[in-house]
N, C-alpha and C positions, 0 to 999 in steps of 0.2 A: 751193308754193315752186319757182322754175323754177332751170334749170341756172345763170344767170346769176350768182345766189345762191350755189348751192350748188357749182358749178365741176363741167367739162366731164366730169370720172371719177365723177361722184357717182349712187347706182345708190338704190335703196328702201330699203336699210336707213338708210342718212346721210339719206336725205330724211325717215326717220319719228324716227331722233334728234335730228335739226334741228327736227323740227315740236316736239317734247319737251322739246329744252334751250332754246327760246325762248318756252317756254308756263308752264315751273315750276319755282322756284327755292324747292324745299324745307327748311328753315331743322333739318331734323331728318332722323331716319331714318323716314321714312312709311310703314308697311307695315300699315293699316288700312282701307282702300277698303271693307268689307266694312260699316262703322259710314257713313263718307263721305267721299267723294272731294276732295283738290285743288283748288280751283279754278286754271280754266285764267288766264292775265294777259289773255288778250283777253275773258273771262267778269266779270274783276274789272274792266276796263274798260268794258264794256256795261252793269254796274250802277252805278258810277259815272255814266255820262252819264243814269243812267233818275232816278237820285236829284237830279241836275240839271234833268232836264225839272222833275220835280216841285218843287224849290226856286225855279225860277224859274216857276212858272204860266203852262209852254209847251203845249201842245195833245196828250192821252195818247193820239192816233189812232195815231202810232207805234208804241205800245207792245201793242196788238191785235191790230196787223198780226204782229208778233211769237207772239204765241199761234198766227196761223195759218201763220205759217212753221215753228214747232215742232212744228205736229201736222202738217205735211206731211213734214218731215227725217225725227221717228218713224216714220211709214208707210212711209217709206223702207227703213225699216233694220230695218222687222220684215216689210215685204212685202204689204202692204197698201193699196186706194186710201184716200188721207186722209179720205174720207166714214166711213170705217170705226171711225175711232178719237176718241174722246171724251179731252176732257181735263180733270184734273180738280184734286187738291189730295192726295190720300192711296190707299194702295191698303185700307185700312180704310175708306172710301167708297164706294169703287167694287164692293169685296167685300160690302158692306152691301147695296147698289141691288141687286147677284143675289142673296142673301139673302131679299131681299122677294120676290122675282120665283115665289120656291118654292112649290108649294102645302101646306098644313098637314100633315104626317105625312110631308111628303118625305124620302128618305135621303140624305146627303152624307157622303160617302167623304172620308176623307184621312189626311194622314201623319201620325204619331208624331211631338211635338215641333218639326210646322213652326212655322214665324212666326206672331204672336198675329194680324196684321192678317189674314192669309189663312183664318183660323178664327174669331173670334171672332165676327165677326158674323151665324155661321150659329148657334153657339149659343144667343146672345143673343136668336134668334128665340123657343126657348122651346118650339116645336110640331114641329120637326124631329129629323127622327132622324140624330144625326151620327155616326158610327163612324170611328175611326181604326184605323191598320194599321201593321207597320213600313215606311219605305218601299221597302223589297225589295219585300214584299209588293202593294205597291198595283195592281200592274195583274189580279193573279191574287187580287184579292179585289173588281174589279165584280163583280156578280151581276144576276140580272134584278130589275128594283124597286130597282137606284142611280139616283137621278133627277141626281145630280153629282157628278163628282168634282172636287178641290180643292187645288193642292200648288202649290209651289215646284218650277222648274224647277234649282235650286240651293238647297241647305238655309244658310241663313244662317247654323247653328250652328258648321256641320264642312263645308260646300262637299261632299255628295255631290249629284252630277246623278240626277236621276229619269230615269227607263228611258220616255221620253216617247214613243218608238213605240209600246212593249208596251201604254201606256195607251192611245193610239188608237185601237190594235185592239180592245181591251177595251172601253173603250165604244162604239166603234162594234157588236160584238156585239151587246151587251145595250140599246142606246139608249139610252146614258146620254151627259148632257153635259157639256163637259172645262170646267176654267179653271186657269191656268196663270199664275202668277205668275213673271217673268222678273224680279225686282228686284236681284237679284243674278248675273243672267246679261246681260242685255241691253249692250251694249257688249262684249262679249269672246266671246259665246256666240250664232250667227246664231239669230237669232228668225224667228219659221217661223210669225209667226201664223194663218198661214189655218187651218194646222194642225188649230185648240183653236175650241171654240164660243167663248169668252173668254177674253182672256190681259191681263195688268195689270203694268206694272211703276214704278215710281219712277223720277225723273233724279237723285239725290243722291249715286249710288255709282257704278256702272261707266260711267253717263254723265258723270258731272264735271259736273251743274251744279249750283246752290243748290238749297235746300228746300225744298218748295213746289209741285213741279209731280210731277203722275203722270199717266199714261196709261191707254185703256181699249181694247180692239180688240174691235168686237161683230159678229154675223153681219152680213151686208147686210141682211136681214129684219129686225135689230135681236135676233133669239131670242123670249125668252120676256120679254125687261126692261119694266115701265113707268117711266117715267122722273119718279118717285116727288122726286127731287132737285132737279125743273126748275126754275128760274127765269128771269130775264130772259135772261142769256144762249142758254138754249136755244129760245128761240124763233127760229123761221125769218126773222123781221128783227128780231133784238134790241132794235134802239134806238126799234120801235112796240111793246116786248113791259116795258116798263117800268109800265105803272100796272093794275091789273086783272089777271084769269086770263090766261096766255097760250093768244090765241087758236087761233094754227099755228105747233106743233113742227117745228121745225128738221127738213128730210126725209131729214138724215144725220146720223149717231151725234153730233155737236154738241149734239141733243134731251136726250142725257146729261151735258153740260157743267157742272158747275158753278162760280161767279164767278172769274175765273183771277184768283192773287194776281201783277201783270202787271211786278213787278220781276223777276219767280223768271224766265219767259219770255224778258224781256230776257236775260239772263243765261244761260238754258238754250239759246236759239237760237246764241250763239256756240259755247257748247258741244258743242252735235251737230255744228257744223260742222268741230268739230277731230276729233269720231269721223270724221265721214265723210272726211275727208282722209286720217289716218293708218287707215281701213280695218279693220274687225272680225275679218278675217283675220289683217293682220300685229298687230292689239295682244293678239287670243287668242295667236299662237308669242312673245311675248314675255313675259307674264304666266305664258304654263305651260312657260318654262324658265326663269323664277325660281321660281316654284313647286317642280319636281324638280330643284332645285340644293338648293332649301331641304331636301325629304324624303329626299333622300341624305344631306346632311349631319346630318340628325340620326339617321338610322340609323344613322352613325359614332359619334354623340354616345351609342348604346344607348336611342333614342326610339322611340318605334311611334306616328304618327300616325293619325289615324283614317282609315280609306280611303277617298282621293274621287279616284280615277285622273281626270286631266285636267279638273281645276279649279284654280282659281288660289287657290281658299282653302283653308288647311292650320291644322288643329285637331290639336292635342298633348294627347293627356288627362293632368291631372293639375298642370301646367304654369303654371296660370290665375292662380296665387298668386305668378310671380314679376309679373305686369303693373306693380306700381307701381315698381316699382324699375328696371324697364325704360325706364317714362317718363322716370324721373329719372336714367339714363342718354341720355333726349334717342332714345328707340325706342319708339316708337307699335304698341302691337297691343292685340289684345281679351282681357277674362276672360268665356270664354263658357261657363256651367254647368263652371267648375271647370277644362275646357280654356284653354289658350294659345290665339288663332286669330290668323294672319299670313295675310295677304290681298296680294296683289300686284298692283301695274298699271305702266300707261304712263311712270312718272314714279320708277320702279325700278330700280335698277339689280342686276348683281351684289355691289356691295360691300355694297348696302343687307343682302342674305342674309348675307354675308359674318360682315357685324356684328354683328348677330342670334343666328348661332349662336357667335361666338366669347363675346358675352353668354352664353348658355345651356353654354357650358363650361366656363365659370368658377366 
């Protein structure tokens, strides 16, 4: 948005609640990003036109090219070349494909109580040895003989961050390799993927777009993954990889792709492009001082939420049981195992907190 717009005194902060107050026009009090995000009007406008191509049996080349503008925007904003990152449909997919990738008896580390998709598929296996820890614990519980470790870079329940350096070093000691689910940090949290041998996140929540699309960031080597998932799409020219085995995998992480559901795309491409406008920098200071306007106030109120310094998601234990009536005062948040959880973003404001706890006063 240039000065012209916004008038000659207008400095980043006016330019990032100009890009906010002409993208969402919230009909409630929203304070739940952490279940799914907003859509942005320019996102609800690019599915619209996709749901026209296809009513009118106009040509879906469009709509591809999109897939490949969305894995390049990602690679962007996690620090990767786009050869690197695979895209896919769920992060319970992508967690599955390494999963397989393990050999029989292998150990997988991970947290206490993370997300079912970041875990389930390694038990599922059946021949692995899975160990969880609490997350304090996990970096000073690799040993030698963890062939992986496995977590959320943000815990969905209660928004604490993982100690993501201490893991590094930790598996870097022992040779053990990382994966690192960003689904609830990506958009507000700089993703560092070179970081993690794999890192996975969804676009549903802190990225603002539809459902349907997830991300996969794999070594340049690829690692240890066979690409168990492949289909037409992953072939190195998809549209001769359509009848029979595919002959030649895709020479970059695309070899992991599987069929993009290609309205989500449409839709998720406008989407990143309002992160990257209003900047992962400024929507993180905006998100974590609603956040700590929220966890002041309910220290006033005699609350103790659970500690997750410098997250924008804030879990209240005990709390979870007032969610229906909060709805029905027209205030959106989660009942998560019995906590309250209030998630904050771009599309926020103060009085949204405001409201919230003058609810929880009463």
């Amino acid at each position: 948005m240039d000065e012209e717009v916004l008038g000659p005194q207008s400095g980043p902060m006016e330019t990032f609640e100009s890009l906010v107050r002409a993208e969402f026009t919230p009909k409630n009090t929203y304070l739940n990003t952490a279940s799914n995000a907003l859509l942005p009007a320019r996102t609800v406008a690019a599915l619209q036109g996709a749901v026209r191509i296809r009513a009118e049996g106009r040509s879906l080349d469009p709509l591809f090219a999109d897939v490949e503008a969305c894995r390049a925007a990602y690679a962007r904003l996690a620090g990767v070349p786009a050869g690197r990152v695979a895209a896919g449909a769920t992060v319970a997919l992508h967690t599955a494909l390494i999963a397989a990738s393990l050999p029989p008896g292998a150990e997988v580390l991970t947290a206490e109580g993370d997300f079912t998709s970041v875990l389930n598929p390694f038990h599922a296996r059946g021949d692995l040895k899975v160990r969880a820890v609490p997350l304090e614990r996990l970096a000073d519980s690799v040993r030698p003989g963890t062939a992986l470790v496995a977590v959320s870079a943000a815990q969905s329940a209660d928004g604490r961050i993982a100690d993501l350096a201490a893991l590094r070093e930790a598996a870097r000691v022992h040779g053990a390799r990382t994966y690192v689910d960003f689904s609830q940090a990506a958009g507000w949290l700089p993703v560092t993927a070179d970081a993690y041998d794999y890192s996975v996140t969804i676009t549903f929540k802190w990225l603002l777009g539809p459902h349907g699309a997830a991300f996969l960031v794999v070594p340049e080597d690829f690692g240890d993954l066979t690409p168990v998932q492949a289909g037409w799409v992953a072939g190195e020219n998809p549209w001769d990889s359509c009848y029979g085995p595919v002959t030649e995998l895709a020479r970059s992480a695309r070899r992991f792709d599987t069929s993009p559901a290609l309205f989500d795309y449409v839709g998720l491409r406008a989407s990143l492009g309002l992160v990257e406008e209003l900047g992962v920098d400024a929507i993180r200071a905006h998100d974590l001082a609603l956040a700590d306007r929220f966890r002041a106030g309910l220290g006033s109120l005699g609350h103790r939420p659970v500690p997750a310094p410098g997250s924008p998601i804030v879990s209240v234990p005990g709390l979870g049981r007032l969610q229906p009536q909060l709805a029905e005062a027209g205030i959106q948040v989660s009942n998560r195992a019995g906590n309250l959880r209030a998630s904050f973003h771009v599309y926020n404001t103060a009085d949204d907190v405001d409201r919230l706890l003058d609810a929880l006063s009463g």
